[in-house]
C-alpha angles and dihedrals in degrees: 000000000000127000122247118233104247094052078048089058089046107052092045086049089047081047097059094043099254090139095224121206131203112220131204094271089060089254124120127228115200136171108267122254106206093054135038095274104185089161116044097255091158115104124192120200147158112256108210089255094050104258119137114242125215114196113174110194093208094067100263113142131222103253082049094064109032094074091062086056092056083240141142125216084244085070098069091070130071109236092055121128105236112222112189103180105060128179089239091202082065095039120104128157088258092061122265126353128264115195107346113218125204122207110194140181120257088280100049091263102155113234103163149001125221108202124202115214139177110289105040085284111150104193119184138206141168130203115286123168098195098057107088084237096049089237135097110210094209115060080213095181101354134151106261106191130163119298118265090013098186101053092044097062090042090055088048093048088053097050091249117146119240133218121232110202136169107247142018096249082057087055109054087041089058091053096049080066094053116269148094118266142166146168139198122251125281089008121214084339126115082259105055131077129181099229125198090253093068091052089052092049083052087054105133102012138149092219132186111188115205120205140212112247096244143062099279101044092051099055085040086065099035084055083054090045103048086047083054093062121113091000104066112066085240135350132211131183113212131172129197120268082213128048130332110309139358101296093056090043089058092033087066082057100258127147134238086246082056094063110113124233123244108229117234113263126032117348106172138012115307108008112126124238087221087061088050112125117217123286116261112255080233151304104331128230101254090028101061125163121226120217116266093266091052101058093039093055090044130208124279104292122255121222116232104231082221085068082067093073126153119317101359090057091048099064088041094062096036085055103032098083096043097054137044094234125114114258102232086059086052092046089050098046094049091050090051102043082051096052096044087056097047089064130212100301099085116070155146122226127234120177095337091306114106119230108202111186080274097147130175102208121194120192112197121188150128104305113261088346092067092062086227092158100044081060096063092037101054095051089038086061091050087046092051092055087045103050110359094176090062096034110099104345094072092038102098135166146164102069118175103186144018083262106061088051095054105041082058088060100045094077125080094282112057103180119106129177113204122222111197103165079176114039083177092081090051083052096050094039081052093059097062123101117257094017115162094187095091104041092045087046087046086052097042090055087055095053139226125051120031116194130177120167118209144173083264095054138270123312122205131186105185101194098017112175105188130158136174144221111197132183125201142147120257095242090053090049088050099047104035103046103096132200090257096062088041093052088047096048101238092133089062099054085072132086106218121211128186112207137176152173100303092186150317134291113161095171084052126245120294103206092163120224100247085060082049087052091040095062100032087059087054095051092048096053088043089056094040091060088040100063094057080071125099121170108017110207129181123261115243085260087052100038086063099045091046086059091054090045092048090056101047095050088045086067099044101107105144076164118220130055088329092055091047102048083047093050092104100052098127092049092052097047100053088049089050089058099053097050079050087048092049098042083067088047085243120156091206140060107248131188088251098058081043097059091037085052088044099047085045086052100048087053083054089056099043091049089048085057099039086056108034096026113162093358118133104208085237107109093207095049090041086061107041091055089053095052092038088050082052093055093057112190109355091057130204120286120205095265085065097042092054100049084051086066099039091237085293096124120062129232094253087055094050091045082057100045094048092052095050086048081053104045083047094065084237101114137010112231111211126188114209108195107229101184079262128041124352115269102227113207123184121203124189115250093234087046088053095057097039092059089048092052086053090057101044083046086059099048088252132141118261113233107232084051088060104136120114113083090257087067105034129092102284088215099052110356109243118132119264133168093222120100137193118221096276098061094266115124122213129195119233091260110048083037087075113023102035104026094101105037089056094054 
C-alpha cells in the first residue's frame, strides 16, 4: 500500500534526525531542519485538500526546508510516486530538473546553477560541501554575472556584436543560429535584476537587446538599453516577427537578420519618451529588415527539434536518414496515422466538445522534387507492422462525393484514413454545385455523427473517426482554394505542412525490416495503452502553460487568408497534444506533449504563411494587388481596374477590394478631380515608397510634405503635387480655370 504524504514527510524528517512528535490534535511538531532548532518550532499538518502543510515558526519557508529533507514540493501531496534513490545533480525542490544552466566567472569557474522545472520554477542553487547534497539552494551573497561570461568577453574582444536577450532557453537558441548571446540572472522576473556589473561587462559592445513580446519584457529591455547608454559602443532594441522572444521567433524559422528594429521613442502603453534610447543610425549589419513582402510571405519554416518528442521522433529519426522526404511531413504523417488508428475513444475536452487525436494534415510542396510521397510510404511501413488489420484496409482515397465517405464509416470499424496524393482533385470535387466532399470532410473533422442525404437514400455514420493525409503544389494550394472553403472554414481544419527535398540519395535508402519491426512493435504496444484511455486532462504543469499558450494564440491575427487557414490554432493544438499524449500510451496531457504539440504548430503556421503569404482569401482583391503591384509607379487608375475584370465586377466590388487593399497597407488610393467624376488611381505601397526614396535621393520635396508657397498651387495655394515647367506647381482645378489669368 502507498504511503500517504504526510507518513512520507515523517519518515524523511525522523531520517534526518528532526525527532518528530505527534500531538493530541494528530499533528506533528519536529525541530526544523533549515535553521538551528534547538526547540521543536516545525509543525506538520493536513491542509482541507490533503496537502501536507509545513509551518516553521521560526520563519523558515517551505521550499527552504524541504531541501534538507532531500524532498521535492510534489511530496506534499498524496498521489505522488516516492522515489527514494534521486540523482542528486537533477533534484530540485520543484521535482526533477529540466534543462539545467551554469553561470561561471571569467575563467569558467562555476558560481551558481539556474534550474528549469515543470511548471515555469526556476530553483537555484550554488555549491555547498557541507549540504548532504553538495548544493545550497539560496546564492545568499554570491557573485551573479552574465550568462555564459567567457564567451561574452571573447565576442566583445573580436568586435562581434551580442545579443542581449530575456531568458537562458533565448540564448542557446541564439546560439544555435550563430552568435554570441546572454542574459542576466533571473531576467524581466521579480527575481532578476540587471546590476551595474553586467553594464560594465557590456563596456565597449556592439548590443542588440532583444525584448519579450509583452509589457514586461519590453520595459525590462528598455531599462537594459537605457544601462547600455553611453557605455556600448552602440545599442539597439529588437522583438521577434514570430511569437513572444527570441526562441519563437527562430523557431519559426527566422533569422537573426529577420529580427525587427524597435523606433526610437514610445513603442507600447505605458513606456516614457523621456526613457526612449537613441535612434539607430540604420538598419544594422546582422539585424536586417526584410521588405514587406518578404516578411509577410515568410521564410521556409523551421522544425522545433521539440517537435521531435517521444515516439513520433523516434520514427522520424529511425526513417530520416534512409528517404528523401522532409522531416516535419514525416512527423505529420506519423501523428496522424497514429491518431486515425487510435480511434475516437481517447480525447481531450474543450468547451464541452471532445477533441480525439482526429487530425487533417496537408503537405504542400514542388511537384515530384519535394518526396511527398516518400513521406506517406516509409511511416506507412512502420504503421503496417504496427497494426496490419488497419494498414492498408482501412487506408482509402480517391473520394468523389459526401456519400462515399460516409458509406466507408457505417460498418463495425469506423475509422478511415484518407490518402489524397493529389488534394487538387478534393478542392475541384468541392467546387461543384451541389457537392456534398467538403462539407462531409468539414463534419468529419468535428467528430461524431455524419449524415449525407441522396437520391438513393440517407447515409449515417454515428461515431465516425476519420482523418486525412493530403498532398498538393503550392500553386495548386494558392489557385484552387476558393472563398467558399475559406468563409466555412474548411481550409482550417487542416495542418499545413510545407515539405521538401531534405538530401540526396541517389542508391536509395536501406532501413532494414527488423528496424521496421522494431518500431512497429513499439507502436503497437503504445496504441494498444492508449486506447485504455477516455478523457484526457492536463496536468497542473500543463494546465499553466496552456493558459499562456491560449493567450498568445488569441492575439495571433495576422488578419487575410493567413488569418483565416490559422483560425483553429488552439484546436489544433490541443489535438496535437493528445495524439503526443497517446503516442506515449498516457492517459494524461503532460508539459512535454504541450510544448511537442506547440513547436509542430508553430511549423503549421510558418508553412500557411510561407505559402499564402499576403494573400487575402478575396479572389478580386487578390487580383487587383497583383495587377497594381505590375503597374509600379504610375499606378492603375479605375479604367484599368475595371477592364482587368471585363466589366464582370461591379463598381461597388471594386470600391471594396481597393479598401481592403488600403486598410492592408498594401496600396495608396488617390482621387484626381476631373470637373466629373473623380479619377481614382491606386499605387502599390512598395511603389509609393521607392519613388520616394528616388526624390529624397535628388534633393527634391516630397509630395505629401508641400507647404511652403513655393510649393503650393500658384492659383489658390493648396498644396499639389503637379508642376508647370517653371517649378510652380498648379492643382486640377486652377490648372484649368485660373492658369492664364495668373500669368
Amino acid at each position: 500500500m502507498r504511503d500517504s504524504a504526510r507518513d512520507h514527510i515523517i519518515r524523511a524528517l525522523e531520517r534526518a534526525g528532526c525527532d518528530p512528535k505527534q500531538k493530541a490534535d494528530g499533528s506533528f511538531r519536529a525541530r526544523c531542519p533549515a535553521h538551528d532548532d534547538r526547540e521543536p518550532s516545525l509543525d506538520i499538518a493536513e491542509g482541507a485538500d490533503g496537502r501536507v502543510l509545513l509551518l516553521c515558526r521560526a520563519g523558515c519557508e517551505t521550499v527552504d526546508v524541504l531541501p534538507h529533507l532531500e524532498l521535492s514540493m510534489a511530496d506534499l501531496f498524496d498521489g505522488t510516486e516516492r522515489v527514494d534513490s534521486r540523482d542528486e545533480g537533477e533534484w530540485t525542490p520543484y521535482g526533477p530538473a529540466l534543462e539545467v544552466y551554469r553561470y561561471t566567472d571569467e575563467t569558467g569557474t562555476l558560481l551558481f546553477e539556474k534550474c528549469r522545472c515543470e511548471g515555469k520554477q526556476f530553483p537555484q542553487r550554488r555549491p555547498d560541501p557541507s549540504a548532504r547534497s553538495g548544493w545550497a539552494w539560496k546564492l545568499g551573497d554570491v557573485r551573479q554575472p552574465l550568462y555564459r561570461l567567457p564567451r561574452v568577453l571573447k565576442a566583445i574582444e573580436a568586435g562581434e556584436t551580442v545579443f542581449v536577450a530575456e531568458g537562458e532557453k533565448d540564448v542557446h537558441a541564439l546560439e544555435r543560429a550563430g552568435v554570441t548571446a546572454t542574459c542576466n540572472p533571473g531576467g524581466a522576473g521579480k527575481s532578476g535584476k540587471w546590476r551595474p556589473e553586467h553594464t560594465e561587462t557590456l563596456r565597449g559592445a556592439d548590443v542588440v537587446v532583444v525584448a519579450d513580446g509583452d509589457d514586461v519584457g519590453r520595459g525590462h529591455a528598455l531599462s537594459v538599453a537605457k544601462a547600455l547608454e553611453g557605455v556600448a559602443e552602440r545599442v539597439r532594441r529588437a522583438e521577434a516577427r514570430a511569437g513572444k522572444d527570441a526562441y519563437d521567433h527562430l523557431a519559426a524559422g527566422f533569422s537573426v537578420e529577420d529580427f525587427e528594429l524597435v523606433p526610437d521613442g514610445p513603442t507600447w502603453p505605458g513606456a516614457r519618451s523621456e526613457e526612449a534610447t537613441s535612434p539607430p543610425p540604420g538598419p544594422p549589419e546582422n539585424v536586417a529588415l526584410p521588405h514587406r513582402s518578404e516578411m509577410a510571405a515568410g521564410g521556409w519554416p523551421s522544425l522545433d527539434p521539440a517537435a521531435l518528442y517521444g515516439l513520433p521522433g523516434e520514427v522520424v529519426r529511425a526513417l530520416e536518414p534512409h528517404t528523401e522526404a522532409d522531416r516535419a511531413a514525416l512527423l505529420g504523417t506519423v501523428l496522424v496515422s497514429y491518431g486515425a488508428a487510435v480511434g475516437p475513444g481517447p480525447h481531450a475536452i474543450a468547451d464541452g466538445a471532445p477533441h480525439p487525436a482526429l487530425l487533417f494534415l496537408i503537405v504542400v510542396g514542388e511537384s515530384a522534387k519535394a518526396r511527398k510521397g516518400s513521406s506517406w510510404v516509409n511511416p506507412m511501413r512502420v504503421m503496417r507492422a504496427a497494426e496490419p488489420d488497419f494498414f492498408p484496409a482501412r487506408v482509402l482515397g480517391g473520394f468523389g462525393s459526401g456519400e462515399a465517405v460516409v458509406d466507408e464509416v457505417t460498418g463495425e470499424d469506423q475509422r478511415l484514413l484518407v490518402h489524397e496524393s493529389e488534394f487538387a482533385r478534393v478542392l475541384n470535387v468541392g467546387r461543384r454545385d451541389g457537392a456534398t466532399l467538403s462539407p462531409i470532410i468539414r463534419a468529419a473533422w468535428d467528430g461524431g455523427r455524419l449524415q449525407v442525404r441522396s437520391r438513393s437514400g440517407t447515409s449515417v455514420a454515428d461515431a465516425a473517426h476519420v482523418c486525412l493525409v493530403g498532398h498538393i503544389t503550392v500553386d495548386e494550394l494558392r489557385a484552387k482554394l476558393t472563398e467558399t472553403e475559406v468563409a466555412s472554414g474548411f481550409v482550417n481544419r487542416h495542418l499545413i505542412v510545407c515539405a521538401r527535398r531534405s538530401k540526396r540519395l541517389p542508391s536509395g535508402g536501406n532501413l532494414d525490416d527488423q528496424t521496421i519491426a522494431d518500431l512497429g512493435a513499439k507502436v503497437h504496444s503504445a496504441l494498444s495503452e492508449a486506447r485504455k484511455a477516455t478523457i484526457l486532462r492536463r496536468t497542473p504543469e500543463a494546465e499553466a502553460r496552456w493558459a499562456e499558450l491560449y493567450d498568445l494564440m488569441a492575439e495571433d491575427e495576422p488578419g487575410g487568408l493567413l488569418g483565416a487557414v490559422i483560425a483553429r490554432d488552439a484546436a489544433q493544438v490541443l489535438r496535437l497534444s493528445a495524439a503526443y499524449a497517446l503516442t506515449d500510451g498516457s492517459h494524461r496531457i503532460e508539459l512535454a506533449h504541450l510544448e511537442a504539440a506547440w513547436a509542430l504548430w508553430r511549423y503549421c503556421r510558418a508553412s500557411a504563411a510561407y505559402v499564402f503569404g499576403e494573400t487575402l482569401g478575396d479572389e478580386v482583391a487578390d487580383k487587383l494587388l497583383a495587377a497594381i503591384r505590375a503597374a509600379g509607379s504610375a499606378g492603375l487608375d479605375g479604367s484599368g481596374q475595371r477592364d482587368l475584370f471585363g466589366r464582370h465586377a461591379n463598381g461597388k466590388r471594386l470600391e471594396n477590394a481597393r479598401q481592403l487593399l488600403e486598410d492592408r497597407g498594401f496600396i495608396v488610393n488617390t482621387r484626381e478631380p476631373t470637373g466629373g467624376r473623380d479619377r481614382v488611381v491606386s499605387v502599390a505601397t512598395e511603389a509609393t515608397e521607392a519613388t520616394e526614396g528616388e526624390r529624397q535621393r535628388e534633393g527634391l520635396s516630397s509630395p505629401t510634405s508641400l507647404s511652403s508657397h513655393d510649393s503650393a498651387c500658384r492659383g489658390c495655394e493648396q498644396p499639389t503635387p503637379r508642376c508647370d515647367d517653371d517649378g510652380r506647381p498648379w492643382c486640377l482645378s486652377c490648372e484649368t480655370h485660373q492658369r492664364e489669368e495668373v500669368r
